[in-house]
VEXLOMAR-577429 format. One line per field, with one value per residue (C-alpha): chain; x, y, z. Coordinates in steps of 0.02 Angstrom, whole numbers, plus 50000, padded with zeros to 5 digits. Example, Ala and Ser with C-alpha at 12.3 -4.5 7.8 and 13.67 -1.06 7.14 Angstrom:
<bases>
ch <- (A / A) .
u <- (50615 / 50684) .
v <- (49775 / 49947) .
w <- (50390 / 50357) .
</bases>
This chain:
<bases>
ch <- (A / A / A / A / A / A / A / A / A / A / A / A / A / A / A / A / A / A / A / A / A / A / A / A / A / A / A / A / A / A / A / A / A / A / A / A / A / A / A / A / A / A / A / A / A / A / A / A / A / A / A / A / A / A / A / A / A / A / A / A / A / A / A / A / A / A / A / A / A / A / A / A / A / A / A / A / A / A / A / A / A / A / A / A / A / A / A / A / A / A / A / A / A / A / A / A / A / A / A / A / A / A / A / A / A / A / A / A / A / A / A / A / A / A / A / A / A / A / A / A / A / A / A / A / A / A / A / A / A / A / A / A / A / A / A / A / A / A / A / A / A / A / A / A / A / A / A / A / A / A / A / A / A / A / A / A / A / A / A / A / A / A / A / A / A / A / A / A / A / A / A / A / A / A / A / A / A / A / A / A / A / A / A / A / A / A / A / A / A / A / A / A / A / A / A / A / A / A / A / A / A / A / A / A / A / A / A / A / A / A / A / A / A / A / A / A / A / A / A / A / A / A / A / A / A / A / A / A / A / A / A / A / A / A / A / A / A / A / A / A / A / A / A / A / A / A / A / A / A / A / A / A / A / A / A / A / A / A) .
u <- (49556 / 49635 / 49478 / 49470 / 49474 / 49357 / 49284 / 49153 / 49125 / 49177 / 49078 / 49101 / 49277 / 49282 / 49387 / 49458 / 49576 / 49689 / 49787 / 49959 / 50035 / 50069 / 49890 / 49855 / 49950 / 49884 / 49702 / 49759 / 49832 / 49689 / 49573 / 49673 / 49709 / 49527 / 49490 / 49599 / 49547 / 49373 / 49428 / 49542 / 49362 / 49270 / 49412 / 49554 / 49692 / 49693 / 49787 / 49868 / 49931 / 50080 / 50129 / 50309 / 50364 / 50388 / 50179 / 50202 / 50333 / 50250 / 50105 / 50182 / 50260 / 50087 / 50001 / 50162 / 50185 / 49982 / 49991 / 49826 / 49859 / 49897 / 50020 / 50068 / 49901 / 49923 / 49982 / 50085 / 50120 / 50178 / 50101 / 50260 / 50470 / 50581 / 50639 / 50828 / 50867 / 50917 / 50831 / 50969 / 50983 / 50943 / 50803 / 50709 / 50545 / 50581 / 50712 / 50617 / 50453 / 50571 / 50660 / 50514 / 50371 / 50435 / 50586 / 50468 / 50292 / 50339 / 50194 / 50126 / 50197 / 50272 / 50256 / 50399 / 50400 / 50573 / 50640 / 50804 / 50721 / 50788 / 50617 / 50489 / 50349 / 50371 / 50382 / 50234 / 50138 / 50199 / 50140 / 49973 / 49942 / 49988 / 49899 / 49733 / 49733 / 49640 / 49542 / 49628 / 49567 / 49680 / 49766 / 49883 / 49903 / 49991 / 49967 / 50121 / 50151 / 50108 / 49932 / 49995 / 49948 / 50099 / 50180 / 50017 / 50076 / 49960 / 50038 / 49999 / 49855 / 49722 / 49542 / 49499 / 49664 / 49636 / 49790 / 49837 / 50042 / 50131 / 50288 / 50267 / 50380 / 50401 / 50368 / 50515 / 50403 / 50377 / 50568 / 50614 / 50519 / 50601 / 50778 / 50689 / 50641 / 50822 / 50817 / 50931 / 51072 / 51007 / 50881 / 50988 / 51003 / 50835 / 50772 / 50668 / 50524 / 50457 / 50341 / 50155 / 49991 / 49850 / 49743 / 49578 / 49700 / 49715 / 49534 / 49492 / 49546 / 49385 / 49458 / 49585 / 49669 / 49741 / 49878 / 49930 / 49993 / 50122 / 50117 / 50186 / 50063 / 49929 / 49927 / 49896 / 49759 / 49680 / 49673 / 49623 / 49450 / 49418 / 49485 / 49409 / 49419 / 49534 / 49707 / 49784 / 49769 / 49749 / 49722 / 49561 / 49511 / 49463 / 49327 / 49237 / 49269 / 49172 / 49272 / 49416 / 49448 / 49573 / 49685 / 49745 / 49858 / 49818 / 49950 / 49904 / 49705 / 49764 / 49698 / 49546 / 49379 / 49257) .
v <- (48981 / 48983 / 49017 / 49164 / 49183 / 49302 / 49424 / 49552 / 49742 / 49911 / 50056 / 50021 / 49951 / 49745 / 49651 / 49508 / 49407 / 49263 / 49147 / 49177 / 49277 / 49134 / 49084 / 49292 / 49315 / 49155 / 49218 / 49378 / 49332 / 49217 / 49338 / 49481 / 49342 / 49316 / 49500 / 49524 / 49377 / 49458 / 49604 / 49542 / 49456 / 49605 / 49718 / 49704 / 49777 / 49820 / 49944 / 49889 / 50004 / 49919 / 49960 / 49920 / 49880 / 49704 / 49683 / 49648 / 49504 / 49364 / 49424 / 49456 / 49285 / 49211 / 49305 / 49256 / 49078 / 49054 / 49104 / 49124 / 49323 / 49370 / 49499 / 49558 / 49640 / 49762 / 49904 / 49918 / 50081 / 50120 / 50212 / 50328 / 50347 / 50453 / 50610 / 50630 / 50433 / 50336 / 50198 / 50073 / 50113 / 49986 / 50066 / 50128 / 50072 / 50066 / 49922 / 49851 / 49808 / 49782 / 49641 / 49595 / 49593 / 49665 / 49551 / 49394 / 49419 / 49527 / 49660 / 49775 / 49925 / 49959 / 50158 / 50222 / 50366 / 50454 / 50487 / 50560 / 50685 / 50863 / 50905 / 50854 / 50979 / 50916 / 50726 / 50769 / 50818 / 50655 / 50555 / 50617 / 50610 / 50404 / 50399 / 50467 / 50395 / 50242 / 50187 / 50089 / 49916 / 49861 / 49967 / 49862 / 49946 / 49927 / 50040 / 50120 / 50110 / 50295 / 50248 / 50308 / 50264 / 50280 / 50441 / 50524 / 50558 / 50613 / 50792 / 50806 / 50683 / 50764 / 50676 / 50803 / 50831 / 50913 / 50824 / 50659 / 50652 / 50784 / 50800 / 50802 / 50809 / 50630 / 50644 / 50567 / 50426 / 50379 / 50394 / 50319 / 50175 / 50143 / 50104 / 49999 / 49899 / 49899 / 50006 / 50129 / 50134 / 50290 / 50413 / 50546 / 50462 / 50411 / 50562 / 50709 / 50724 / 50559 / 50584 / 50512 / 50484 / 50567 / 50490 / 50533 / 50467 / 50283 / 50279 / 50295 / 50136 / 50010 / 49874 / 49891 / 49769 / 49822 / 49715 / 49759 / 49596 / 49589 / 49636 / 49798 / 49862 / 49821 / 49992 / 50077 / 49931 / 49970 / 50163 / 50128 / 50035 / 50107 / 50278 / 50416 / 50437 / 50548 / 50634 / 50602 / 50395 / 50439 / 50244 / 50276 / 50350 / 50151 / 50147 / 50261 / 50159 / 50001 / 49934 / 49907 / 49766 / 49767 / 49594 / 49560 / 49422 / 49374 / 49459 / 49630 / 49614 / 49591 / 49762 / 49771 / 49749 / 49642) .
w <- (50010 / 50198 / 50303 / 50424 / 50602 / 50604 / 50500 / 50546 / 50494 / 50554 / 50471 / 50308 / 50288 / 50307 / 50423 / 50401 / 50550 / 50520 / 50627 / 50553 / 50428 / 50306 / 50302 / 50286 / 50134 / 50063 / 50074 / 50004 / 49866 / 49813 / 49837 / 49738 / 49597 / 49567 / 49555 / 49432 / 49317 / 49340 / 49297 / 49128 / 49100 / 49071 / 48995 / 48905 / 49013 / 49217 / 49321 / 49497 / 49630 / 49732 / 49903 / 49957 / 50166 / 50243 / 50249 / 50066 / 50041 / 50084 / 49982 / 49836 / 49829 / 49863 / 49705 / 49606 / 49657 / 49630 / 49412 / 49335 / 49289 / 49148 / 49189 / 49019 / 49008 / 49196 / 49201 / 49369 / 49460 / 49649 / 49793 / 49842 / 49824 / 49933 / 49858 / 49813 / 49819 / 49664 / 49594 / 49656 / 49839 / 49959 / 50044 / 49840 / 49849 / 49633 / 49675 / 49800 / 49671 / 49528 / 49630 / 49681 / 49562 / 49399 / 49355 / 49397 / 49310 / 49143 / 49161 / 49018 / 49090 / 49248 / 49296 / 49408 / 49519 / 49505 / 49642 / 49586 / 49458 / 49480 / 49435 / 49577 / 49519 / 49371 / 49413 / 49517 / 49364 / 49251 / 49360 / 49402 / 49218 / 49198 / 49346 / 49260 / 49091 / 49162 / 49328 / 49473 / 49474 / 49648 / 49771 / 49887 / 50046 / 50199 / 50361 / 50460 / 50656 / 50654 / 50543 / 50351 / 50191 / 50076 / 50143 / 50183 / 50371 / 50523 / 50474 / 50289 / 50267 / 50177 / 50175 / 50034 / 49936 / 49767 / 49710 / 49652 / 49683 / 49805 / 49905 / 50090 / 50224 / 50337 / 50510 / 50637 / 50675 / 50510 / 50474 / 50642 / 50573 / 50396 / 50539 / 50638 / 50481 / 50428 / 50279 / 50335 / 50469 / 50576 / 50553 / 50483 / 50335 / 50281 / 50188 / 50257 / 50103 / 49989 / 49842 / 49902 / 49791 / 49908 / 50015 / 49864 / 49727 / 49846 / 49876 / 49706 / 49688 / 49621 / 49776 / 49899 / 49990 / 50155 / 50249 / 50416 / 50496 / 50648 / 50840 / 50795 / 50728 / 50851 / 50921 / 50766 / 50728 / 50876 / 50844 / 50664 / 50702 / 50869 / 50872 / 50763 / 50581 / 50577 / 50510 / 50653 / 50600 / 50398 / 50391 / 50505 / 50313 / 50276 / 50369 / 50246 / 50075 / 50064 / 49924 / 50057 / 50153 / 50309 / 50342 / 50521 / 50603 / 50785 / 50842 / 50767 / 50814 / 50985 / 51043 / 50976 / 51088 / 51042) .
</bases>
């Protein structure tokens, strides 16, 4: 396993720094690997939440390129879709984890959010109940520049949500984001609302592996462990689940004082 930098506690959320984001992913994937042989140890079938974003590439080739899960016995479902987009648009977080995981590793079942449905209540609804017919063994996260999980933004976070999927409105710095990242040409085309699972529905999750690696994101880092816990960073919501474990590059721990 590619040894830390430095690791070291913040409430209850663990934090883990690396040297580069190669060696990062690395350690991630191992580490998400073995949980879910221990898991396929105990029981017969697991259930993986996937997060989408460029945090996630290099980690998903890692777990991939490792083996060792058997991937015919996870169930696979994904943290959050933009509303009114099909399913083979560029910027579709469903293309993005079919390319990506789905077409390479053969799960049991891979649960789609659908993002093109006429019916988002309803889709809502579906989807909470997939959702619920079995615990979260892994949630994959990665953390926004404006401190989201999935879509949950500063303005419709909800540390006490009574639901498990809604349909929330994204904040310009959250869409601002998505064409700076090159997944779509200018703001007014990336889409105004997204389907999200809830910030309770994430953190039910039995482990959760966050990844928040670049020097973009060192602000929102910083403001994450040394801010409040608060909506106003919904990722500041970490430092209350000690199942979760935070990964850092250099370049995105640069903020934070020791």
């Amino acid at each position: 396993m590619s040894s830390t930098k430095k690791s070291f506690l913040v409430d209850a959320l663990a934090v883990q720094i690396y040297d580069s984001q190669a060696e990062l992913a690395l350690s991630v994937a191992e580490i998400a690997q073995q949980h879910l042989q221990h898991t396929l140890q105990r029981q017969e079938t697991a259930a993986v939440l996937l997060a989408t974003g460029n945090s996630q590439i290099k980690f998903l080739d890692a777990l991939i390129a490792l083996g060792g899960v058997d991937w015919l016995r996870i169930t696979l479902f994904h943290l959050d879709e933009y509303l009114g987009i099909s399913a083979d648009h560029s910027a579709s977080f469903r293309r993005y984890l079919r390319e990506h995981v789905e077409h390479r590793v053969t799960p049991k079942e891979f649960h789609y959010i659908q993002g093109d449905t006429t019916q988002p209540i309803a889709e809502c609804a579906r989807y909470t109940k997939l959702l619920q017919a079995q615990p979260i063994d892994l949630c994959c996260l990665g953390v926004g520049e404006n401190g989201h999980l999935a879509f949950n933004d500063p303005a419709v976070a909800d540390f006490h949500d009574l639901y498990t999927v809604k349909i929330v409105k994204l904040d310009n710095a959250n869409r601002q984001q998505q064409v700076k990242q090159g997944h779509f040409a200018n703001i007014e085309s990336v889409p105004q609302y997204a389907f999200t699972l809830t910030m309770p529905a994430i953190c039910s999750a039995q482990k959760i592996i966050c990844l928040a690696p670049e020097k973009r994101k060192a602000k929102v880092v910083q403001q994450l462990l040394q801010g409040e816990i608060t909506t106003n960073c919904p990722a500041s919501f970490l430092r209350r689940q000690p199942q979760a474990t935070l990964f850092l590059d250099t370049e995105s721990a640069e903020l934070i004082k020791n």
